[in-house]
C-alpha positions in Angstrom: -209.4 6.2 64.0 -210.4 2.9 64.6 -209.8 1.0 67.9 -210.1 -2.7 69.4 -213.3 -3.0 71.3 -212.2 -6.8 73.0 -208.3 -7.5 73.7 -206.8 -11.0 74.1 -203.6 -11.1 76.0 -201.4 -14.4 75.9 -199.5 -14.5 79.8 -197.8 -17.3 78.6 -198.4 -20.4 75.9 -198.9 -23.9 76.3 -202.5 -26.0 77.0 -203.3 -29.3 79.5 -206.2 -30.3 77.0 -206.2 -31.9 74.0 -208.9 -30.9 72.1 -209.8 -32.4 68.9 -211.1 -29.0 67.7 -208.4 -27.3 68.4 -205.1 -27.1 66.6 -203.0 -26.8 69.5 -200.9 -30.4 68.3 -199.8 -28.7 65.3 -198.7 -25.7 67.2 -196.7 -28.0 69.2 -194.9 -29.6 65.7 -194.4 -26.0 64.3 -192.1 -25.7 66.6 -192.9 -21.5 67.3 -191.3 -19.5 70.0 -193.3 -20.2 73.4 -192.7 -18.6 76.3 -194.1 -16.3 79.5 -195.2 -12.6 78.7 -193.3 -10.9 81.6 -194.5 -8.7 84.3 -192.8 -5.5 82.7 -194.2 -6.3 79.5 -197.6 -7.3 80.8 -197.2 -3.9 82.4 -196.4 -1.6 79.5 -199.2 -3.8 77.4 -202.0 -2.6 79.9 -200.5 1.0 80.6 -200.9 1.4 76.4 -204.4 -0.3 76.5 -205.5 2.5 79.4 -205.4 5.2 77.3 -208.1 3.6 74.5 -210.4 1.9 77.1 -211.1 -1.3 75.4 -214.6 -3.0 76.4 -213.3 -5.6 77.1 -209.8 -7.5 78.3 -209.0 -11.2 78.1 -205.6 -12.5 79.5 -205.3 -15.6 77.6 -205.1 -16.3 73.7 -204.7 -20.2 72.5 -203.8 -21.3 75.7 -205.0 -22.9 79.2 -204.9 -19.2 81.2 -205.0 -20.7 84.5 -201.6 -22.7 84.1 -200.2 -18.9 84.7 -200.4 -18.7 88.4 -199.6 -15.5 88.2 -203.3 -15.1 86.3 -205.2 -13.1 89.4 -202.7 -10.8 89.8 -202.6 -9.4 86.3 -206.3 -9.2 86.3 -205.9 -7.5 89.6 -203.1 -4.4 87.3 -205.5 -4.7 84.7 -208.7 -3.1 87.2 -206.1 -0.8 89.0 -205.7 1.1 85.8 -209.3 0.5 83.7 -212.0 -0.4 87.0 -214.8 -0.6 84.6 -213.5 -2.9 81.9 -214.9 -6.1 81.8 -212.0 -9.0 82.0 -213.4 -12.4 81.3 -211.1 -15.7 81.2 -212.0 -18.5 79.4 -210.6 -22.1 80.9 -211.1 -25.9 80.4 -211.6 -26.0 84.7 -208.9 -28.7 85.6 -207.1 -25.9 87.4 -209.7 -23.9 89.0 -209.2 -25.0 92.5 -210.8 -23.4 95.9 -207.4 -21.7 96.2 -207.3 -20.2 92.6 -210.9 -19.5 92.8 -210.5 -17.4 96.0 -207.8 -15.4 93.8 -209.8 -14.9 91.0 -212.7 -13.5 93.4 -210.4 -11.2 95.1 -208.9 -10.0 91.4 -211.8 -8.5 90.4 -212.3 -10.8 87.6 -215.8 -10.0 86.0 -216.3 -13.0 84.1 -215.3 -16.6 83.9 -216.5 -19.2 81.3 -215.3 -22.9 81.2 -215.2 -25.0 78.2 -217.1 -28.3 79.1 -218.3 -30.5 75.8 -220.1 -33.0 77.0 -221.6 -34.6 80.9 -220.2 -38.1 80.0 -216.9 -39.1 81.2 -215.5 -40.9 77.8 -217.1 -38.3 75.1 -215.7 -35.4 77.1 -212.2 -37.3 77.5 -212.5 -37.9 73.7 -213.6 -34.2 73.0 -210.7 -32.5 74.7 -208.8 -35.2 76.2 -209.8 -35.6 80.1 -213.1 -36.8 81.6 -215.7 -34.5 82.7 -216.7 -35.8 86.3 -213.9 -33.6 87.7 -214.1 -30.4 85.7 -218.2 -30.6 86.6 -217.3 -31.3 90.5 -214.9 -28.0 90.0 -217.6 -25.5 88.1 -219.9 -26.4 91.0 -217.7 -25.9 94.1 -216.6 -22.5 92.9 -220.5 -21.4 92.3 -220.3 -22.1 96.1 -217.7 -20.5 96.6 -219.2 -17.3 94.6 -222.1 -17.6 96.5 -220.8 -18.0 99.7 -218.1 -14.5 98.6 -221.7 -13.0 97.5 -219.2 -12.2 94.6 -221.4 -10.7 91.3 -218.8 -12.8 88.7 -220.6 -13.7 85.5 -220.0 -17.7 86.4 -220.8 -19.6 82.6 -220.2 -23.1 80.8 -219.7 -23.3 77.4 -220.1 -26.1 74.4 -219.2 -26.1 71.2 -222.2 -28.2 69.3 -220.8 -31.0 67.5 -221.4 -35.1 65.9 -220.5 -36.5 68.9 -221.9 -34.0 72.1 -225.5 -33.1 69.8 -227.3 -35.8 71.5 -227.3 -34.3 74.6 -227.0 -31.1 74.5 -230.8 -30.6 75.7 -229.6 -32.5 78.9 -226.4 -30.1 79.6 -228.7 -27.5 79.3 -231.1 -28.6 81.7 -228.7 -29.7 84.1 -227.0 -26.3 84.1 -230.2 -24.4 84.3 -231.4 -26.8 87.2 -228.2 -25.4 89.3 -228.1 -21.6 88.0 -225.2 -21.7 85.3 -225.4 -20.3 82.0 -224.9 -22.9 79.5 -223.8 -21.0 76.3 -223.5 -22.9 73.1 -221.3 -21.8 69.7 -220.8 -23.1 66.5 -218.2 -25.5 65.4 -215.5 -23.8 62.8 -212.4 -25.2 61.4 -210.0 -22.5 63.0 -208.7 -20.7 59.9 -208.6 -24.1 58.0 -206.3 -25.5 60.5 -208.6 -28.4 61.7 -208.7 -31.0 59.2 -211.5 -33.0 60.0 -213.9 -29.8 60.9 -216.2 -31.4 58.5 -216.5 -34.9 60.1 -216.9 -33.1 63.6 -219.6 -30.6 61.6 -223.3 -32.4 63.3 -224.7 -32.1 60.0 -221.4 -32.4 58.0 -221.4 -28.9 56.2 -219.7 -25.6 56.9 -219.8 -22.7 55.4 -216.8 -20.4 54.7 -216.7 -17.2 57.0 -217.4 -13.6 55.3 -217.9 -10.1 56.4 -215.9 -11.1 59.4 -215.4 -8.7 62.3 -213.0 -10.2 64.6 -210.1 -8.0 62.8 -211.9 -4.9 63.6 -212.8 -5.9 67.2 -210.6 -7.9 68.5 -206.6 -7.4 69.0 -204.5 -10.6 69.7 -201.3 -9.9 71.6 -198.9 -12.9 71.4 -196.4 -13.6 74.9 -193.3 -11.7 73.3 -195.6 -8.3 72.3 -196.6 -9.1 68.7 -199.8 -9.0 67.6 -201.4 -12.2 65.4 -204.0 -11.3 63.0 -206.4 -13.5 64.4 -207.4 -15.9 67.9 -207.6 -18.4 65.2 -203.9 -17.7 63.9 -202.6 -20.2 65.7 -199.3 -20.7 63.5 -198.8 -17.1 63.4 -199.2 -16.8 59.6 -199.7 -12.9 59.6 -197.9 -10.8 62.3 -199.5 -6.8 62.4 -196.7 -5.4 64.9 -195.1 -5.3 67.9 -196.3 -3.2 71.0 -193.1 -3.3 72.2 -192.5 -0.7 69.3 -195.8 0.6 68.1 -198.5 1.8 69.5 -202.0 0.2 69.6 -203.5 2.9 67.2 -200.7 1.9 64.8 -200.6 -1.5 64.7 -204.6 -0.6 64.7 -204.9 1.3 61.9 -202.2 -0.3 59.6 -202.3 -0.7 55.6 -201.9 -4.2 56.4 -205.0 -4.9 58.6 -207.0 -2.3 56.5 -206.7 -4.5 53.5 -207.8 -7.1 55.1 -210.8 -5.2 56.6 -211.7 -4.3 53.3 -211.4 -7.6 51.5 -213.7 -9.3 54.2 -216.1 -7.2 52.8 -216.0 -8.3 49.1 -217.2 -11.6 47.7 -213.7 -11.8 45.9 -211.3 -13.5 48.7 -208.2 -13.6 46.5 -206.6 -11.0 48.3 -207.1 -12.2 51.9 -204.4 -13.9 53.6 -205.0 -17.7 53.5 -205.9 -18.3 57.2 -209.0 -15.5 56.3 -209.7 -17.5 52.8 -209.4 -21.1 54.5 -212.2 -20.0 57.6 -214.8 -21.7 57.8 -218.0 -22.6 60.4 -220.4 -25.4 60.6 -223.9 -24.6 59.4 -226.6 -25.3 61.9 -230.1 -26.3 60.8 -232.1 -23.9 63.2 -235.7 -25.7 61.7 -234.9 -28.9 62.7 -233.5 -28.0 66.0 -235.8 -25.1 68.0 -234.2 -25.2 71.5 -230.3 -25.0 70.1 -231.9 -22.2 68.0 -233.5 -20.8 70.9 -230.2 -20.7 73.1 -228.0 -19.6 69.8 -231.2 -16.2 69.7 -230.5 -15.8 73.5 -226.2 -15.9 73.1 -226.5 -13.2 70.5 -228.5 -11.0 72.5 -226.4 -11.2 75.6 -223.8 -10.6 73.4 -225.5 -7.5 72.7 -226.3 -6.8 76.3 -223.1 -7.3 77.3 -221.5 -4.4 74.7 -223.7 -2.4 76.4 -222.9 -2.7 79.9 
């Protein structure tokens, strides 16, 4: 029987950025249900997901998490019933204020990594639509504040390389390193095919379609109302796998429908996949012509590794 090593949890929908990589304006035209997961539901979520001790946890799927003041208090059920799972919340940072930051200490939170694309001001605004002078003052404050708690909270920054950050990218790095925050860098994709001009953003203008992927055998993606989306990069809910409010995890799990899938990832022949899997793609990085980004993309992978093991 398989399981889901990594679990994404949606608390509610909705996003204060705009980023140009992400398809969150088209979400907004579809027109889907939005809406707050609610505390019963969150409940019965994380009583199911106790019994198959995930790795890992994640409250947020395709949204801003820390919109949901509530955030600190589900991570806070989430510990009282799995202690030694490791929760980690992604954010862009224009919410993480001393007064959420003290929450998230106190919740137990093990990990929290902010998207940040670029040091400048006007490329940042351009990247995800806000300038970067106040998310930076924010990351810093609350490693402060994690110092000054003594707190052990995995405290990271994260880029996605791209045309217009790749210029200074070895600055980022050094200015992280030079105040004791992980700088982790990832690859640009198209999200499923649902961002048009992936290409254009692409720093060397290729991709590369995605195969053998493992994100449908890892990672579960539980939408606000208790369904569960193929994919994080499903983001127009084109293939639904069940409800939790009516299956369990192993079912939904171990499905004919997501062990099709499974299997076609595996073959050279996409036909069968759904479109969002035949339509995935990832920008290509040249490794030769860039040794540091290579260096950082060696070290990601094996913290990645590191971390699967803790």
């Amino acid at each position: 029987m398989v399981i889901p090593t990594r679990v994404q949890i949606q608390t509610l929908t909705g996003c204060n950025g705009r980023c140009i990589f992400c398809p969150n304006e088209d979400f907004i035209k579809s027109h889907l249900p939005t809406g707050r997961m609610s505390w019963d539901l969150f409940k019965f979520i994380i009583d199911k997901l106790a019994e198959i001790n995930p790795h890992r946890i994640m409250p947020y799927l395709q949204n801003e998490p820390l919109l949901d003041d509530r955030l600190p208090d589900f991570i806070s059920y989430i510990h009282s019933k799995m202690p030694n799972v490791t929760t980690l919340v992604v954010t862009n940072g224009t919410r993480l204020t001393l007064e959420m930051g003290e929450r998230l200490i106190k919740s137990g939170l093990k990990r929290l990594k902010v998207s940040l694309q670029s040091l400048n001001d006007e490329v940042n605004r351009e990247l995800m639509g806000y300038p970067a002078t106040p998310v930076v003052e924010k990351v810093l404050k609350f490693a402060e504040l994690l110092k000054n708690h003594r707190s052990p909270m995995d405290l990271r920054v994260s880029a996605i390389v791209n045309a217009k950050n790749e210029k200074e990218i070895n600055d980022m790095q050094k200015f992280w390193k030079k105040r004791g925050i992980r700088l982790v860098l990832s690859a640009l994709e198209n999200r499923g095919g649902n961002i048009s001009n992936a290409v254009d953003l692409a720093h060397n203008r290729n991709m590369r379609l995605r195969r053998g992927c493992i994100r449908p055998t890892r990672d579960m993606c539980i939408l606000f109302n208790g369904e569960v989306v193929l994919c994080c990069v499903d983001w127009l809910r084109t293939v639904i796998l069940g409800d939790l409010k009516t299956q369990s995890v192993s079912e939904i799990w171990n499905s004919p429908k997501i062990n099709l899938i499974r299997e076609g990832l595996k073959k050279d022949d996409c036909c069968h996949l759904p479109e969002i899997c035949r339509n995935c793609a990832e920008a290509v990085e040249d490794f030769r012509k860039t040794p540091s980004w290579w260096k950082q993309f060696s070290t990601s992978f094996k913290n990645v590794l590191s971390s699967l093991r803790d």
